[in-house]
N, C-alpha and C positions, 0 to 999 in steps of 0.2 A: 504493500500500500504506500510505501514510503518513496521507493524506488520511484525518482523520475518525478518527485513531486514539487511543485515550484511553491514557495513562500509565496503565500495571498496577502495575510494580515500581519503586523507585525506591534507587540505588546509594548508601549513607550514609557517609561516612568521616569519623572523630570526630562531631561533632554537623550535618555539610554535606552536602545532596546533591549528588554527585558528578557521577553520569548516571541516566540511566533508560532504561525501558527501555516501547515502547508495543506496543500490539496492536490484536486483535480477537475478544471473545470471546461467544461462542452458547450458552445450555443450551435444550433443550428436551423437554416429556415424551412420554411415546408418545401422547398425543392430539394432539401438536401445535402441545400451550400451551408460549408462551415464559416462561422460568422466570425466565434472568437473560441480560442481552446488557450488553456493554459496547464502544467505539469501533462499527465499521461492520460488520456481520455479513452484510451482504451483496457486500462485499467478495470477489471471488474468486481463489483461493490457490492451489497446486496443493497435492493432500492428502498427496503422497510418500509415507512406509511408511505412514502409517496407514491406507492402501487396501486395508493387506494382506488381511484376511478378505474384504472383497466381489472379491477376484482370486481366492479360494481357494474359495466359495461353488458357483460353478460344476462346481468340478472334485468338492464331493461331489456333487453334485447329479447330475453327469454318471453317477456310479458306480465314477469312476476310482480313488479311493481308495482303497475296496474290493476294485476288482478286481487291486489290487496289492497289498492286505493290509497299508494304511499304519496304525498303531498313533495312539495318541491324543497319544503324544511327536512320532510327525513329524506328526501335525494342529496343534497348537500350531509348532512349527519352520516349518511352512509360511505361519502367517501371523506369523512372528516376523522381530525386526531386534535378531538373536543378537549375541552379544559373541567372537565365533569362539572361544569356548573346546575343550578335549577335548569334553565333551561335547554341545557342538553341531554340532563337525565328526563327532562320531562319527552323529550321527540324519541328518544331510544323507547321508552317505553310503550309510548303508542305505536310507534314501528311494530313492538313486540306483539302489542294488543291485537292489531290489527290484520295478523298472520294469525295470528290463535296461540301465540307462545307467551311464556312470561320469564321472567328473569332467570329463575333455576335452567332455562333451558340453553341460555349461554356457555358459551367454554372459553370464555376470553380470561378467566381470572379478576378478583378485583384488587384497586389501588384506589388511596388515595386522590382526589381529585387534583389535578395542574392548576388546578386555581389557587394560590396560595390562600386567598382569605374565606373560600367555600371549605377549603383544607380544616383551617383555623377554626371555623366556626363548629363544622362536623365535631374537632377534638375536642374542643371544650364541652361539648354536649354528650361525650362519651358515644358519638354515633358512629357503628364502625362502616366504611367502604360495602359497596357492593359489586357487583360484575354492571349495571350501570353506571357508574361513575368512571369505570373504566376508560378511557381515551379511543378504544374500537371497538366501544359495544354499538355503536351503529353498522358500523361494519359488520361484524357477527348479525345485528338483527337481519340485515338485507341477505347473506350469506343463509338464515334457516328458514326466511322466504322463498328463497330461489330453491335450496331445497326440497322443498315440499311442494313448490311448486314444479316441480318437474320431475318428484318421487323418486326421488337417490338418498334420500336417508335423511331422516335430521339427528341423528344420535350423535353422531360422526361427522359431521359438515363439514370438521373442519381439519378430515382426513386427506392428506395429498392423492388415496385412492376415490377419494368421493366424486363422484361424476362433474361437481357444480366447481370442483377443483384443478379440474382437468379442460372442464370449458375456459377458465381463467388462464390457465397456462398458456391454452391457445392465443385469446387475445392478444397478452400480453407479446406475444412472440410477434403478431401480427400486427405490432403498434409500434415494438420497435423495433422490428424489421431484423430480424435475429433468432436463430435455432438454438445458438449459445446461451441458452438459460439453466440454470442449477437451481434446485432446491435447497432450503434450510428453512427454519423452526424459527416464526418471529416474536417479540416478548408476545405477542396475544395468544400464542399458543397456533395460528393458521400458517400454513406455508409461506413461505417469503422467497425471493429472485435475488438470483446473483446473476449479475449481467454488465457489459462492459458500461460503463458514463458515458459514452458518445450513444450508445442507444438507448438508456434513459431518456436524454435529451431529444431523441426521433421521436420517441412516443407521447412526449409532452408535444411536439411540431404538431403530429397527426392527432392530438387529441385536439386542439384548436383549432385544425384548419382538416377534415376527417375526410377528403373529397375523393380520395383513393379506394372508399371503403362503399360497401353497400347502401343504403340511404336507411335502412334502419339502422343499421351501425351511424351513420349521421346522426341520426336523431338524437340518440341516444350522447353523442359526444354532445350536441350543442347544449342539450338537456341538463348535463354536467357542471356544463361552463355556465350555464346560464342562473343556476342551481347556486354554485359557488359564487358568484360576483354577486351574487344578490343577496344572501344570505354568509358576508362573511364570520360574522359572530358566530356562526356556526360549526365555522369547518376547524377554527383556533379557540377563539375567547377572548374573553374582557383585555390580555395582556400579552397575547400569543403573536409571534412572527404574522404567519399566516392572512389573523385576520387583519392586524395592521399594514401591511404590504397591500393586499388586496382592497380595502380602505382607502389607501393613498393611491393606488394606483388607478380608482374611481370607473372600474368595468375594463382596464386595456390589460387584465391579467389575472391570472388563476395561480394560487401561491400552495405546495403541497409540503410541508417538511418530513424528513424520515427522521428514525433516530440516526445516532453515533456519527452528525455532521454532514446526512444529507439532506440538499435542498431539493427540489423542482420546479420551473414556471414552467407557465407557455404564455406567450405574447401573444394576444387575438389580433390577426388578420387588418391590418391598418393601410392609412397613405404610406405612412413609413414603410413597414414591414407588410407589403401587400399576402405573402402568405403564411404569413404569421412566425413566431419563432417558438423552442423549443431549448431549455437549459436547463441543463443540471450539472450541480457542485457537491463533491464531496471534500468535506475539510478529511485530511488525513489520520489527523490523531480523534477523532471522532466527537468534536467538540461541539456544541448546540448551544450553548448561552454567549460567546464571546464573538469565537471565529465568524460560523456563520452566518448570522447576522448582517455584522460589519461588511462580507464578502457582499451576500446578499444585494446589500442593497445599494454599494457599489457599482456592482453589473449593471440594477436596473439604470443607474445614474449614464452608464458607459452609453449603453445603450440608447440613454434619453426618454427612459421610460417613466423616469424620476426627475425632478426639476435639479438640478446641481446642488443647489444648497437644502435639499427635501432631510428630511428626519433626523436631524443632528444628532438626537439623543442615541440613534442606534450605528451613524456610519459618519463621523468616527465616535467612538462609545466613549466617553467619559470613562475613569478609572476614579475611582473616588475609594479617601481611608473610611476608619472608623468612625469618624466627628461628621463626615459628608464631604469632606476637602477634595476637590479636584486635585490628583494628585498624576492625574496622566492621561492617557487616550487610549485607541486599539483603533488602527486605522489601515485600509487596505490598502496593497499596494496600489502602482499606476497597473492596469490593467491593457 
């Protein structure tokens, strides 16, 4: 992972760098042209939540959605990596309701919510987590919809032998244009891709701009995006990358994070970018609070997707001590 990996960000305390921080990062447009790469983009990572819509692709495609009457809140929930707030335990659950399942029939494991102060409040109340609060229990819900909607098991859904597992494989291989996919076991307990970052980055392309693909499969991509930019409180939280990225970038973009330092966009279809763009970054040392971020939101700037002086507080980040003092930055490099 390290191998071939170019310094992004780099940690400054007083006038000294500190640490830094390397990756690997991919843009490319929906023809295919490479916009920007930096460190080894053929490098392969596994993609973790940012998979989520090519796992959710299927299940509209299937009709499952629909035939359970899922709303455009739990479409966005379903490919989201929520902050377990009220209202995202509140959409998980009617997703659940609404198939005929309820919470016991999760397999995502529970945690704590990402929302620090949903966190806080739970503990002081002695209230412990449940498999809703979890960050892919929308995901899971959509997963034992599509199940049962197509009668391959709900016990096991989220078996790599399970039929509604192996239609995701597909996708995913058919979005980003690539046979070279491996399995492994992601924190929710559901399969996860290992695949190189340059086709990450294709399948973010072709998830925004889908014109290759059959016109249900269309649908179902705009559905996604349309799902996402409209509800982004949804897909992060009150304080999450995600929804703020998508926030600021006011409908010209669809923001997915994974864990252990990766990101994904895709750029909708613009004057600029007539057929839209497709990126993904992985920080190397698998960093999510500092790195990327700051890389983040760099690109979008590079790119002009972000106004130059947009979100100071995240690119370049403040380093602040214990009192609050401004005591340094973390800022990406020239890209």
């Amino acid at each position: 992972m390290t191998m071939n990996a170019e310094i992004l960000a780099n940690v400054i305390r007083g006038n000294n760098v500190e640490s830094v921080h390397a990756g690997h990062l991919a843009v490319v447009d929906g023809e295919g042209n490479t916009v920007l790469v930096k460190g080894d983009p053929s490098v392969a990572t596994y993609f973790r939540s940012a998979a989520k819509p090519f796992q959710f692709i299927p299940n509209l495609t299937s009709g499952a959605a629909d035939a359970f009457g899922f709303d455009e809140r739990e479409v966005a929930l379903a490919v989201a990596s929520h902050s377990g707030e009220d209202m995202h335990v509140e959409v998980a659950a009617s997703m659940l309701a609404k198939a005929g399942f309820s919470e016991s029939d999760l397999r995502c494991g529970a945690h704590f919510p990402f929302d620090s102060a949903t966190s806080a409040r739970m503990k002081r109340a002695s209230e412990e987590p449940t498999q809703l609060h979890n960050n892919c229990s929308g995901k899971h819900a959509a997963m034992l919809a599509f199940a049962k909607h197509i009668g391959s098991g709900t016990d096991e859904y989220e078996s790599p032998e399970n039929r509604i597992q192996g239609r995701i494989l597909r996708c995913l291989k058919d979005f980003a244009e690539t046979e070279d996919i491996s399995l492994g076991t992601d924190g929710c307990a559901a399969p996860n891709f290992c695949l190189p970052v340059a086709a990450m980055a294709k399948s973010f392309a072709n998830l925004v701009n889908p014109a290759r693909f059959p016109e249900i499969t269309q649908s179902a991509c705009k559905r996604i995006v349309a799902a996402m930019t409209e509800y982004p409180e949804l897909i992060g939280g009150s304080t999450r990358l995600d929804t703020t990225l998508m926030r600021a970038g006011n409908g010209s973009l669809i923001s997915k994070v994974g864990a252990d330092g990766v990101w994904a966009c895709g750029i909708v279809p613009s004057e600029k970018y007539p057929s839209g763009l497709g990126i993904a970054l992985k920080i190397a040392d698998g960093d999510d609070m500092r790195g990327r971020p700051v890389v983040a939101v760099a690109i979008l700037k590079k790119l002009c997707i972000l106004e130059a002086d947009a979100m100071p507080d995240l690119s370049p980040m403040p380093i602040k001590n214990r009192r609050g003092d401004t005591v340094g930055r973390i800022e990406a490099v020239e890209l």
